[in-house]
C-alpha positions as CSV (number, residue, x, y, z in Angstrom):
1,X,-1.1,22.7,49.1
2,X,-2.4,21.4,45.6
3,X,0.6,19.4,44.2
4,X,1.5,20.7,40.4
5,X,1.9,19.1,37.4
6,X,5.5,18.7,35.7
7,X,5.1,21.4,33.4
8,X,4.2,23.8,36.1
9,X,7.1,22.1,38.2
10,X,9.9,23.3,35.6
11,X,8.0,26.4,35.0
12,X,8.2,27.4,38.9
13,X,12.3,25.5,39.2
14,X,12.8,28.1,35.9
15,X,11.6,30.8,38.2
16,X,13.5,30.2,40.8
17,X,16.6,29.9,38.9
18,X,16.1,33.6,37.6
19,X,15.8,35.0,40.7
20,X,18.8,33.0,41.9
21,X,20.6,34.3,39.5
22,X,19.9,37.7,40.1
23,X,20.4,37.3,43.5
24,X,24.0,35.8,43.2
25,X,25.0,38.6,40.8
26,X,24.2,41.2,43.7
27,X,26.2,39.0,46.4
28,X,28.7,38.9,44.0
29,X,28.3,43.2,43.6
30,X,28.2,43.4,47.3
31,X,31.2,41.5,48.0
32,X,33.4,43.0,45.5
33,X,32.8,46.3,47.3
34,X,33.8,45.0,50.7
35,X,36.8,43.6,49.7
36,X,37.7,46.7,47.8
37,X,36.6,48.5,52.0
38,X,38.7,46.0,53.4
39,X,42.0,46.8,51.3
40,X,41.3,50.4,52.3
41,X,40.8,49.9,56.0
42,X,43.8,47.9,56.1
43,X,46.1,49.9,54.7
44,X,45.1,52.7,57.1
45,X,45.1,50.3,59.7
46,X,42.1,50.6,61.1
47,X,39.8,47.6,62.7
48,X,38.6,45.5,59.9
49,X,37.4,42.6,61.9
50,X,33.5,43.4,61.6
51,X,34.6,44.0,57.3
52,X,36.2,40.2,57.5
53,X,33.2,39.3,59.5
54,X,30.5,40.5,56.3
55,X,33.1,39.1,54.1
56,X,32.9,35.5,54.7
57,X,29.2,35.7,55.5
58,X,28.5,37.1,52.0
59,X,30.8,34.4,50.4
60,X,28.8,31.8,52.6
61,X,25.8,33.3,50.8
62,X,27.2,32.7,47.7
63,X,28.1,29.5,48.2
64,X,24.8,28.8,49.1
65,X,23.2,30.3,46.2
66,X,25.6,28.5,43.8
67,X,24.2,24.9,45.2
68,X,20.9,26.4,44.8
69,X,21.6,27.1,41.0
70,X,23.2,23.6,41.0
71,X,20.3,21.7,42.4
72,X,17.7,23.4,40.4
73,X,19.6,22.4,37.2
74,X,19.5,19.6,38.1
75,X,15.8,18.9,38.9
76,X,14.9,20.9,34.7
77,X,17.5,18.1,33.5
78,X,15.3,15.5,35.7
79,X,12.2,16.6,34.1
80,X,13.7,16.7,30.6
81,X,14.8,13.3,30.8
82,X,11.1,12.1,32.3
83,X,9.3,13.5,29.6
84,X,11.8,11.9,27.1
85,X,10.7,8.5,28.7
86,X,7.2,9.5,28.7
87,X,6.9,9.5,25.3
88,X,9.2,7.0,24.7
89,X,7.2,4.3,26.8
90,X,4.1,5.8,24.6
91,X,6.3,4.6,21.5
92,X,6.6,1.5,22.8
93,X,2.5,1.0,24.0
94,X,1.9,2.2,20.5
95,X,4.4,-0.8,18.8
96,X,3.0,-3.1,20.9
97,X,-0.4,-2.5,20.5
98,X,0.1,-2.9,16.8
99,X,2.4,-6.0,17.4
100,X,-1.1,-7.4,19.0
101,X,-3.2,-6.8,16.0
102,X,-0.8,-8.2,13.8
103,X,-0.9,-11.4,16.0
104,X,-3.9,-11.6,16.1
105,X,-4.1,-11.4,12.0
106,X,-1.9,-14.0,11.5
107,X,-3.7,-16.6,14.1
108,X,-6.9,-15.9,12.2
109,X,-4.8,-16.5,9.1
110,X,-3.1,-19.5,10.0
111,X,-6.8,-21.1,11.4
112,X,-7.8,-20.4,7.6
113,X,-4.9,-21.8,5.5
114,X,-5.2,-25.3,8.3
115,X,-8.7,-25.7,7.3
116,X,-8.1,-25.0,3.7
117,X,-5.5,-27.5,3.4
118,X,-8.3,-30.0,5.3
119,X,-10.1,-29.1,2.1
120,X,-7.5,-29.2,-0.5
121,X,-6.4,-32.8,1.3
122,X,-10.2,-33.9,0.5
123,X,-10.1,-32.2,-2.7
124,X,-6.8,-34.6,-3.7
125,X,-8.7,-37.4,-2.5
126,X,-11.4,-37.3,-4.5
127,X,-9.6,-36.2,-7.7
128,X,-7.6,-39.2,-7.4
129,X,-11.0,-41.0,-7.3
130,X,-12.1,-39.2,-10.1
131,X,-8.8,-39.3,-12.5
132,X,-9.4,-43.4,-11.7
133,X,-12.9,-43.5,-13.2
134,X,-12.1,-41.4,-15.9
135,X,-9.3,-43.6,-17.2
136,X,-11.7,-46.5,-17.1
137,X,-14.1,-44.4,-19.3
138,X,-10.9,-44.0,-21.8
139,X,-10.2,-47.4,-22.1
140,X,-13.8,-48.3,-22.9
141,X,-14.2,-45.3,-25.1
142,X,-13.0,-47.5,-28.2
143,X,-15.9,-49.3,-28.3
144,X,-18.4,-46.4,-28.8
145,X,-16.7,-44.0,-31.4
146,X,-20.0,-43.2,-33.3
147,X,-21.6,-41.7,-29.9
148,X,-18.4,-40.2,-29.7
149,X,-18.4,-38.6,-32.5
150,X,-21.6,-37.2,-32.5
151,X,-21.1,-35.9,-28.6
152,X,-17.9,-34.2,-30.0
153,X,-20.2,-32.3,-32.7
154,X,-22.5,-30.9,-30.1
155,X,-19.8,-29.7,-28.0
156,X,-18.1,-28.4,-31.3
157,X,-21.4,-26.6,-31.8
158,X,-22.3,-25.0,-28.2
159,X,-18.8,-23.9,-27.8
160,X,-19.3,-22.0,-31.2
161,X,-22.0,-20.4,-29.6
162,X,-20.5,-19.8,-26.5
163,X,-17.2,-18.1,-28.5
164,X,-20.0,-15.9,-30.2
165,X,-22.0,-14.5,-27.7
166,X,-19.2,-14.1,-24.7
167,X,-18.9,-10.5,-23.8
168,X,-15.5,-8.8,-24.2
169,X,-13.8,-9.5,-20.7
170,X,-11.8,-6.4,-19.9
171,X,-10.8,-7.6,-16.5
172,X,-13.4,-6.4,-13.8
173,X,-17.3,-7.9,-13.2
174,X,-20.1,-7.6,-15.4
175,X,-22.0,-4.3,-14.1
176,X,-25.6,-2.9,-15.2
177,X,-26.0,0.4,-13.0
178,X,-23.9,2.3,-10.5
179,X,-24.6,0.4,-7.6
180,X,-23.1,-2.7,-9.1
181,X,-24.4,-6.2,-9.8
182,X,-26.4,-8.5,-7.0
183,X,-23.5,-11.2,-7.2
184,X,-20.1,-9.9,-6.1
185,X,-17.3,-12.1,-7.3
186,X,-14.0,-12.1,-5.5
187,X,-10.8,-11.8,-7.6
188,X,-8.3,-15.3,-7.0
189,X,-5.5,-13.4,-4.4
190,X,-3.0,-13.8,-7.3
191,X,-4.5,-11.8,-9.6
192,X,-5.0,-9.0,-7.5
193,X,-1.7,-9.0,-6.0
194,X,-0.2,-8.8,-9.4
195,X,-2.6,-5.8,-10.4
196,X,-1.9,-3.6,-6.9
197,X,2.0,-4.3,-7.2
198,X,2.7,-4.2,-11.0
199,X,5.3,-2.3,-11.3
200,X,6.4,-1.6,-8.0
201,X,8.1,-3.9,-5.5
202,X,6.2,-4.6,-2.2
203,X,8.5,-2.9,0.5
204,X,8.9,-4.9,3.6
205,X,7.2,-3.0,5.7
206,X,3.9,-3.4,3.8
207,X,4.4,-7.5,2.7
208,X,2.3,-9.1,5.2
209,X,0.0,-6.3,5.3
210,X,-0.7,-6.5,2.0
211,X,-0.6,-10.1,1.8
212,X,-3.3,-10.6,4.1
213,X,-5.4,-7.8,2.8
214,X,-5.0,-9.8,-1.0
215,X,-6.3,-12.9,1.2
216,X,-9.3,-11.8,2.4
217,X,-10.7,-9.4,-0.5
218,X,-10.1,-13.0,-2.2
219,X,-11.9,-14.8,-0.3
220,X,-14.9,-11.6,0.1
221,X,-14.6,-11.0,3.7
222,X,-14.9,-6.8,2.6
223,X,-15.8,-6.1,6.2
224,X,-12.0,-7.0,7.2
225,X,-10.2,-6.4,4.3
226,X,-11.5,-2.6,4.0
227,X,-11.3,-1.5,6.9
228,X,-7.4,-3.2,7.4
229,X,-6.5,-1.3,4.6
230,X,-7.8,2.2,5.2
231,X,-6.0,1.7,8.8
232,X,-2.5,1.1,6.8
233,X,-3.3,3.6,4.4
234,X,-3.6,6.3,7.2
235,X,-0.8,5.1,9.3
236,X,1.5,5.6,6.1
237,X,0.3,9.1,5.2
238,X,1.3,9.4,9.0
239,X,4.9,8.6,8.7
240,X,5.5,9.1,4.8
241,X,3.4,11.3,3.6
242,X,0.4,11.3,1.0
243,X,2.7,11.9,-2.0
244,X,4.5,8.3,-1.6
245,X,5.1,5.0,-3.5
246,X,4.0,3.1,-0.5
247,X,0.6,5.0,-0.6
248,X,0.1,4.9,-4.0
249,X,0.5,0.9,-3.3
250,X,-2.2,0.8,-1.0
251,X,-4.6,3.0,-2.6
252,X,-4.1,0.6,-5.4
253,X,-4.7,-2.2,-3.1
254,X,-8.2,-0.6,-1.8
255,X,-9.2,0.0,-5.0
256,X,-9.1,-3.3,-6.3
257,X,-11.3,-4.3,-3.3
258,X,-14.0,-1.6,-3.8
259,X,-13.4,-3.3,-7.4
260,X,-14.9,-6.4,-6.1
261,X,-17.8,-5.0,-4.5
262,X,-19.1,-3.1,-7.6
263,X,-18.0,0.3,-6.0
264,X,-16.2,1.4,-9.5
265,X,-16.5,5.2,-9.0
266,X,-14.4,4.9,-5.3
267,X,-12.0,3.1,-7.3
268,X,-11.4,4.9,-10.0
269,X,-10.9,8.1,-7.3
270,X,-8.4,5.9,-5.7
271,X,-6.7,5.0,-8.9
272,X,-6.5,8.6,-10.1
273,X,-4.6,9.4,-6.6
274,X,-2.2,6.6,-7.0
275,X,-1.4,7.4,-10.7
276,X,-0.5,11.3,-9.7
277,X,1.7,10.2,-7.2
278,X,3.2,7.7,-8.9
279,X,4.0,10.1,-11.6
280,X,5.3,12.5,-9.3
281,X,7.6,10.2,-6.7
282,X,8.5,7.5,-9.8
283,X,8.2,9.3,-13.2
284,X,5.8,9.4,-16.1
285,X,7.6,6.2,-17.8
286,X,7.3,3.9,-15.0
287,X,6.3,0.5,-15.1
288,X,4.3,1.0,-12.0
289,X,2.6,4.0,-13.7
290,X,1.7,2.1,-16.9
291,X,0.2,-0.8,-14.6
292,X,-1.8,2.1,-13.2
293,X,-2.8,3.7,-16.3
294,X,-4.1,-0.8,-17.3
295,X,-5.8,-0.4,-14.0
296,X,-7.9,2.7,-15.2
297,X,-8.3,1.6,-18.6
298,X,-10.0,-1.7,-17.5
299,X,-12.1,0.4,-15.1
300,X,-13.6,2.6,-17.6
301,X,-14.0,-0.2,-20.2
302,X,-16.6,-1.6,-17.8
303,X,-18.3,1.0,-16.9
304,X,-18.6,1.7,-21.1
305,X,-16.4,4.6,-21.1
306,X,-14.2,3.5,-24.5
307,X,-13.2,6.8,-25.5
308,X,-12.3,7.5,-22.0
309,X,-10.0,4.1,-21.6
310,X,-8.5,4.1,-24.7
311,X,-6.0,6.8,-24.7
312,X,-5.1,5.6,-21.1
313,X,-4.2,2.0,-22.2
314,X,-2.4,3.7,-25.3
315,X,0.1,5.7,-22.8
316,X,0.6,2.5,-20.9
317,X,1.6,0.2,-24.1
318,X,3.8,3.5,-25.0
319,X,5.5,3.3,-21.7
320,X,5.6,-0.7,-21.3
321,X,7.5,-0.5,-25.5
322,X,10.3,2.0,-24.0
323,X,10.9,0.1,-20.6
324,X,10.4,-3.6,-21.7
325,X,10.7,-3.0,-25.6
326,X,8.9,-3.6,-28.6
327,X,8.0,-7.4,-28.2
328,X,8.2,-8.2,-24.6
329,X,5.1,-10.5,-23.7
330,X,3.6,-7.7,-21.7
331,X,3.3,-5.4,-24.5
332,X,1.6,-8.4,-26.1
333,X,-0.9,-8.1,-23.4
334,X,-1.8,-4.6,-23.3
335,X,-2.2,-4.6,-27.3
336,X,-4.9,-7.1,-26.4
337,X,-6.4,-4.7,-23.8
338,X,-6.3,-2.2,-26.1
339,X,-7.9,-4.4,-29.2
340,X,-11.0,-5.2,-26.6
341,X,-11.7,-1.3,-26.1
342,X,-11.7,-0.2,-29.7
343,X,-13.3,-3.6,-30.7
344,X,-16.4,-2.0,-28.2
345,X,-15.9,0.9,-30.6
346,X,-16.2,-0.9,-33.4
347,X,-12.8,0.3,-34.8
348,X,-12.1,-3.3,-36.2
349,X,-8.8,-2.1,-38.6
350,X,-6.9,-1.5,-35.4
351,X,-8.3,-4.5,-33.3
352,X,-6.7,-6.4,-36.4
353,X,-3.8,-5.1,-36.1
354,X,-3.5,-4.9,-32.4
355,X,-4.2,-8.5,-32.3
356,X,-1.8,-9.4,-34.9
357,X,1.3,-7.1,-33.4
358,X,0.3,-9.2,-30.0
359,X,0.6,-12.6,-31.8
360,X,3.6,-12.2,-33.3
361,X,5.1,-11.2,-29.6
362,X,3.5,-14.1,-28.6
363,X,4.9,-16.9,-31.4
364,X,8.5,-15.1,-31.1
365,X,9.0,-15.1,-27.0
366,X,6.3,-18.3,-26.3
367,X,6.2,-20.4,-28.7
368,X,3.5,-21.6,-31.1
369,X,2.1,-24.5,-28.3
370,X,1.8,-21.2,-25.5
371,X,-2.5,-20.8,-25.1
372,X,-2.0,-17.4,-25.6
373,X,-1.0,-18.1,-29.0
374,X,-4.2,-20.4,-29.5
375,X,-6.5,-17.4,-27.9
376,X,-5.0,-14.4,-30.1
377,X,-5.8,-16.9,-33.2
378,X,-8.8,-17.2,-31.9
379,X,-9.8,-13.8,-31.6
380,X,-8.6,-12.6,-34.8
381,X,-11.1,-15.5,-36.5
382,X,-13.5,-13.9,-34.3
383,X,-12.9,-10.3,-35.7
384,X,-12.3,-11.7,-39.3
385,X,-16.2,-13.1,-39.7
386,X,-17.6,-10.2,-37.8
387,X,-16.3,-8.1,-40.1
388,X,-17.5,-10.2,-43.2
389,X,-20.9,-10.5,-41.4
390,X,-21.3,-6.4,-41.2
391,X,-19.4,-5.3,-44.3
């Protein structure tokens, strides 16, 4: 005899109950008629032992039948329960496997933070060196002001040059075609944690996740970081849902990372995802949605697409001037944002004024000796003789 699987098991015990059932119910007809035979034969007096006789071996019968019933609902309640620890031990496999990976993240981590605090250790050391020789050159530097003066002119001139010819940095790597540059440059882990999370606090469940996928995009180990990230992106949209904050969060993380390797047109799909379900799960005056709408912005600044960004990086000051009002510092920042994109359009009235409503942020809520202040000056000198140059 083949032995059968559980589900066949409670399908046959099912069975068997039915016809158990049935079975009991005609006993249960059968005996109602003798006893209603007996009661006659009695009364007339007649021999009833052989009646008696059917009468307790029916209710024997039944007895029977009713254990039967009782031991069969038993054994579905058995196989009810097994399969409930079945898939609870696959619960716990599951949490354990991941528990492994995790362990194995941070061990890998840990190996990498001890041997870059060997090197920042050296690095103290030899600054200390350095600071030493360089206030030895400052207390001889009295005797050779006229070399010093002339070094100073040179500098004053190549960083003239240098102020003139920078390209306008809208926050992602230079790029010349689609398939990106031949030089990727990672972005320092707190700047792209700041720019997946703006907005939008880190839930716990995602913190060390998303801390470690910041730490290796920063340091341009892709081949970890990418696929780490897709792997928590799909277990979320597993238990939450696409249309979720905590998705949007990763998406945004990912496509900083396919930032860094020059793959802008994944990551503007990736941003576009996150910013419709940010709008849908947070609202369309979010702060996490205007750090989205930055996010595109930038994107499209890089790839040239001006008239593309700039009404993007408008909704996102307009959102940023009703959350965080009129003259918080990071409305100063995205009126410099947007004073870079219609700069690249040559609008130069409203780069002036952007740049001017940014500065007077910056003076009121940082103070005159903040380097913001110093590079918003700056700029606007820089706009001021371009425009006399042209016009």
């Amino acid at each position: 005899m083949t032995a059968l699987s559980q589900d066949e098991l409670v399908s046959s015990t099912k069975t068997v109950v039915q016809g158990l059932d049935a079975l009991r119910n005609e006993h249960n007809s059968i005996l109602t008629g003798l006893i209603s035979s007996l009661k006659a034969i009695k009364k007339d007096k007649a021999d009833s032992n052989l009646m008696e006789e059917k009468t307790q071996i029916l209710r024997k019968n039944i007895d029977m039948i009713e254990l039967g019933l009782g031991e069969a609902q038993v054994m579905m309640a058995l196989a009810q329960h097994l399969q409930t620890v079945e898939a609870e031990k696959q619960k716990l496999r599951a949490q354990v496997r991941r528990l492994c990976q995790e362990n194995a993240w941070l061990r890998d981590e840990l190996a990498s933070t001890q041997q870059k605090l060997q090197q920042s250790e050296q690095s103290v050391a030899s600054l200390e060196e350095e600071k030493k020789h360089l206030e030895f050159m400052n207390s001889i530097k009295k005797y050779d002001n006229e070399q010093g003066v002339n070094e100073e002119s040179v500098i004053s001139e190549k960083s003239g040059l240098s102020n003139k010819e920078e390209p306008l940095d809208l926050g992602f790597p230079e790029d010349d075609d689609d398939g990106g540059g031949d030089m990727l440059s990672p972005t320092p882990s707190g700047v792209m944690s700041a720019a997946a999370s703006a907005g939008y606090e880190i839930p716990a469940r995602l913190r060390t996740l998303h801390n470690l996928v910041i730490q290796y995009a920063s340091q341009g180990r892709y081949e970890v970081a990418v696929p780490l990230c897709k792997q928590a992106l799909e277990d979320l949209e597993k238990t939450s849902g696409h249309d979720h904050p905590d998705v949007a969060t990763m998406l945004n993380i990912l496509a900083l990372v396919y930032r860094d390797q020059n793959k802008y047109r994944e990551a503007a799909n990736l941003l576009n995802d996150a910013l419709a379900i940010r709008e849908t799960t947070l609202g369309d005056s979010h702060p996490a949605v205007a750090a989205t709408l930055n996010n595109l912005a930038v994107l499209y600044g890089k790839r040239g697409k001006y008239k593309e960004a700039e009404p993007l990086c408008k909704r996102a000051l307009e959102i940023r001037e009703k959350v965080l009002g009129k003259d918080h510092p990071d409305v100063a920042k995205q009126l410099n944002n947007l004073a870079l994109l219609c700069q690249n359009q040559g609008k130069y009235e409203e780069v002036e004024y952007y740049y001017q409503r940014a500065l007077e942020i910056y003076e009121s809520k940082l103070g005159q000796d903040d380097p913001n202040v110093a590079k918003t000056k700056n700029n606007l000198v820089i706009i001021t003789i371009t425009v006399f140059v042209l016009f």
